[in-house]
C-alpha positions as CSV (number, residue, x, y, z in Angstrom):
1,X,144.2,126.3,99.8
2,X,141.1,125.8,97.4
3,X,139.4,122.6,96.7
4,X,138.2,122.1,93.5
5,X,136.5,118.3,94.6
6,X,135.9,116.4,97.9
7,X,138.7,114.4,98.9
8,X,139.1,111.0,97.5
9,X,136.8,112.8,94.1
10,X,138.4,112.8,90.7
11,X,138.4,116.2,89.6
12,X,137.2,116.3,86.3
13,X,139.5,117.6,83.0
14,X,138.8,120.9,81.0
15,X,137.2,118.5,78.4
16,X,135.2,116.5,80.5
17,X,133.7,120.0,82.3
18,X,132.8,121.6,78.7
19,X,131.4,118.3,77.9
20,X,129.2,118.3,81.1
21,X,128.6,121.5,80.7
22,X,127.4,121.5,77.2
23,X,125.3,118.5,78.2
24,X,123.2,120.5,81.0
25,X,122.8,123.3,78.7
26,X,121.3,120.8,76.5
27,X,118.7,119.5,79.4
28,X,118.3,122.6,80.4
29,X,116.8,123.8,77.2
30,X,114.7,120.5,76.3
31,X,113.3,121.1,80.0
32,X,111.8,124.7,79.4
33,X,110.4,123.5,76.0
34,X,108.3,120.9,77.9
35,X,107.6,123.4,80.2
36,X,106.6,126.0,78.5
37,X,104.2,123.7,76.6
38,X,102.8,122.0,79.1
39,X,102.3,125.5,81.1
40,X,100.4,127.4,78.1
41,X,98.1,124.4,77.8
42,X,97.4,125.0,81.6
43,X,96.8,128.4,80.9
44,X,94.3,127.5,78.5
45,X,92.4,126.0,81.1
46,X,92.8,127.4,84.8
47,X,89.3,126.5,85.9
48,X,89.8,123.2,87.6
49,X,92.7,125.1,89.0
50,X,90.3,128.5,90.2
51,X,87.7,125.6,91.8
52,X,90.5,123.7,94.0
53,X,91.7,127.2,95.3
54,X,88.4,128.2,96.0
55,X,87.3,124.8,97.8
56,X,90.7,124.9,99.8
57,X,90.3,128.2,100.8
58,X,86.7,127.6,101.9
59,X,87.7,124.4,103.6
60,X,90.4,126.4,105.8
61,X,88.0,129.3,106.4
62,X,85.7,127.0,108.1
63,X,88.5,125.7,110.4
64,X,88.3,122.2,108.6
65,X,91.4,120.3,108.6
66,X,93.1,119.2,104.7
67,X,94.7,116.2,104.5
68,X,97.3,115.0,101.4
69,X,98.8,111.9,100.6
70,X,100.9,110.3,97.5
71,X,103.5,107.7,96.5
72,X,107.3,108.4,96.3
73,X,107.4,111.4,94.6
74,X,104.0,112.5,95.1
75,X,104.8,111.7,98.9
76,X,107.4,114.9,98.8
77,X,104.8,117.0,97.3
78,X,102.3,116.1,99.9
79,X,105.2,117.0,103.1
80,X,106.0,119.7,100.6
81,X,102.1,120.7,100.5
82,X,101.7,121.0,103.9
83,X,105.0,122.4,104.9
84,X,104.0,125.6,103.1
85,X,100.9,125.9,104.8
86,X,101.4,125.0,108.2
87,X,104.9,126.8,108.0
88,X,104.5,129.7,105.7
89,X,104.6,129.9,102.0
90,X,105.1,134.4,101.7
91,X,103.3,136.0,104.3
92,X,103.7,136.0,108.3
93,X,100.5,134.3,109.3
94,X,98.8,131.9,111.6
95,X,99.2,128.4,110.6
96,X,96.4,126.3,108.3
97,X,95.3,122.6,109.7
98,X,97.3,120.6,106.9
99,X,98.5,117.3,107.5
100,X,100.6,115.0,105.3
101,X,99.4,111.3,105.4
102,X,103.4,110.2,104.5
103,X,105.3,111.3,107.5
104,X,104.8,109.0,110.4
105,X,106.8,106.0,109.9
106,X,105.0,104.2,113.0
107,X,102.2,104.5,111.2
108,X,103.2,103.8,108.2
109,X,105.3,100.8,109.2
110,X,102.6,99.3,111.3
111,X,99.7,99.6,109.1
112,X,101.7,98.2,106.2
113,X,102.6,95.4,108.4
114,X,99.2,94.4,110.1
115,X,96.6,95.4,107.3
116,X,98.9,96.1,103.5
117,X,100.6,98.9,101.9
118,X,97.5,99.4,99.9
119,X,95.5,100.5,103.3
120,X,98.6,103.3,104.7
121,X,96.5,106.0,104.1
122,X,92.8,105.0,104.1
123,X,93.4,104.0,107.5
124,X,94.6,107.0,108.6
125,X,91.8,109.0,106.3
126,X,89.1,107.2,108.3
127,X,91.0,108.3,111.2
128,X,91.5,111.9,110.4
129,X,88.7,113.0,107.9
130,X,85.2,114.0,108.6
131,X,82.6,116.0,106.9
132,X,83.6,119.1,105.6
133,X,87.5,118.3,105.5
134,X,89.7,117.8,102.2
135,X,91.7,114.8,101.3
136,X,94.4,116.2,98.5
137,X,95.8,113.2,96.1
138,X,98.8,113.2,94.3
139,X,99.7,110.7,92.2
140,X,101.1,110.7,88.3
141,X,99.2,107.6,87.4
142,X,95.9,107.6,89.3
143,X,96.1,103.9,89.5
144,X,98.0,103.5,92.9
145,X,96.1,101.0,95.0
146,X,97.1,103.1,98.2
147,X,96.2,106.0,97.0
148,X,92.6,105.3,95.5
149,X,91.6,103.7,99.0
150,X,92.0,106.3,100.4
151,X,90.1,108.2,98.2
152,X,87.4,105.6,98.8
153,X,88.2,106.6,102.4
154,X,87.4,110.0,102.1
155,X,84.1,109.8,100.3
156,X,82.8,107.1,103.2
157,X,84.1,109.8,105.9
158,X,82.2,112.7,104.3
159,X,85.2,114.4,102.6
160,X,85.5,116.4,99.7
161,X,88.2,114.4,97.5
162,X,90.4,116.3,95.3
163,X,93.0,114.6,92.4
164,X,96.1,116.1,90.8
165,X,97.4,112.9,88.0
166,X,98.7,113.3,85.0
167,X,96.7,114.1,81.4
168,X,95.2,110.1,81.2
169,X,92.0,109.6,82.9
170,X,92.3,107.3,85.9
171,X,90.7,105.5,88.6
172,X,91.1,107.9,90.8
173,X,89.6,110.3,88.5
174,X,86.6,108.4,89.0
175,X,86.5,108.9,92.7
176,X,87.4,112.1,93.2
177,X,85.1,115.4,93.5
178,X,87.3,117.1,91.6
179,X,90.8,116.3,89.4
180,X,93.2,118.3,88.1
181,X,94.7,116.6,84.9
182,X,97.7,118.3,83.9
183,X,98.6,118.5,80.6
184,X,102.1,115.6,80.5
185,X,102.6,112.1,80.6
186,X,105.6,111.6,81.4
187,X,106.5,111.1,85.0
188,X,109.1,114.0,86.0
189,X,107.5,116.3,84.2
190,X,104.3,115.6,85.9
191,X,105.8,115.8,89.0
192,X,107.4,119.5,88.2
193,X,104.1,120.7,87.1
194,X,102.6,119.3,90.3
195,X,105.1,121.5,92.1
196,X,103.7,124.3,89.9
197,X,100.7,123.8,90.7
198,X,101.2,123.8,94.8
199,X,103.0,127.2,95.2
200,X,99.8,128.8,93.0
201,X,97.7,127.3,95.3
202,X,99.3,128.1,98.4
203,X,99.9,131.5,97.0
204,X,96.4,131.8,96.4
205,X,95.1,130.3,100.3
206,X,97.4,133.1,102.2
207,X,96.1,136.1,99.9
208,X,92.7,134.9,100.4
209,X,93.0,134.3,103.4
210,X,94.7,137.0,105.3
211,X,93.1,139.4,103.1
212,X,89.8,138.5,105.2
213,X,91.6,138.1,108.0
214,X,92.8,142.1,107.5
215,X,89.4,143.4,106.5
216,X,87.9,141.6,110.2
């Protein structure tokens, strides 16, 4: 027999289902817009974009190690990040030295506990970085406390520091080597265009990258 609903659900009426329906349409359609928008001003401007590929493919060439943090939703990105490229994004290759700064809950849990929240990842940057590696930031703001420590981290350790906020200028701005400011300020839509933004650049890193790697 075919369920229409999980048991215990209230399957919705033919009315309600048009109405819903209607609704996402609706979303659907004011999404794009913003999209769209936001996308043609980024293609305006791909240069901060063309530098960040080009310093992440560099720092990986050199068998350097990337590390990426962020809050909440900028935490996914960062696991997200690094998921690509130490799993695979669309070729079959070897896997890059990416960590995400938001996946060990020991850490986390312990660090928070003994020193604050605002120290989670600049006591694991000062752990992890060194000259010649690259702290990635996410964060829609660029005000988190966390997040601009360990930026501060990164410059003490010798890293290269690297921003992706929204279009406001920030803090963190201030601290980095290099920011990409995309062009929205509201909170999900920075965090789609941050998604964006990742699959170019991992895109980018394996073509680079095992293009060399063929011509060796």
């Amino acid at each position: 027999m075919k369920r229409n609903s999980f048991a215990g659900s209230p399957t919705p009426s033919k009315n309600g289902s048009c109405t819903y329906a209607a609704t996402v349409a609706q979303a659907i359609e004011s999404r794009r817009a913003l999209l769209d928008r936001a996308l043609a001003q980024l293609a305006e401007r791909p240069g901060v974009l063309a530098l960040i590929a080009a310093w992440l493919v560099d720092t990986l060439r050199r068998g350097n190690r990337v590390l990426i943090a962020g809050n909440g939703g900028s935490a996914a990105e960062a696991q997200h990040f690094a998921a690509e490229l130490v799993g695979r994004f669309k070729r079959e290759r070897a896997p890059y030295p990416v960590l995400a700064l938001t996946t060990d809950t020991a850490v986390l849990t312990a660090v928070s506990n003994d020193y604050g929240y605002d120290h989670v990842f600049a006591r694991q940057v000062t752990a992890l970085a060194g000259p010649g590696d690259l702290l990635m930031l996410f964060s829609t703001s660029g005000e988190s406390r966390n997040v601009l420590a360990a930026a501060e981290a990164g410059r003490n350790r010798g890293a290269a520091v690297i921003a992706f906020t929204g279009q406001r200028r920030s803090r963190l701005e201030r601290l980095a080597d290099l920011t990409a400011r995309l062009p929205a300020s509201d909170t999900t839509l920075i965090q789609e265009l941050h998604t964006i933004v990742t699959h170019i650049l991992c895109e980018l890193v394996e073509s680079e990258l095992e293009a060399s790697r063929g011509g060796e």
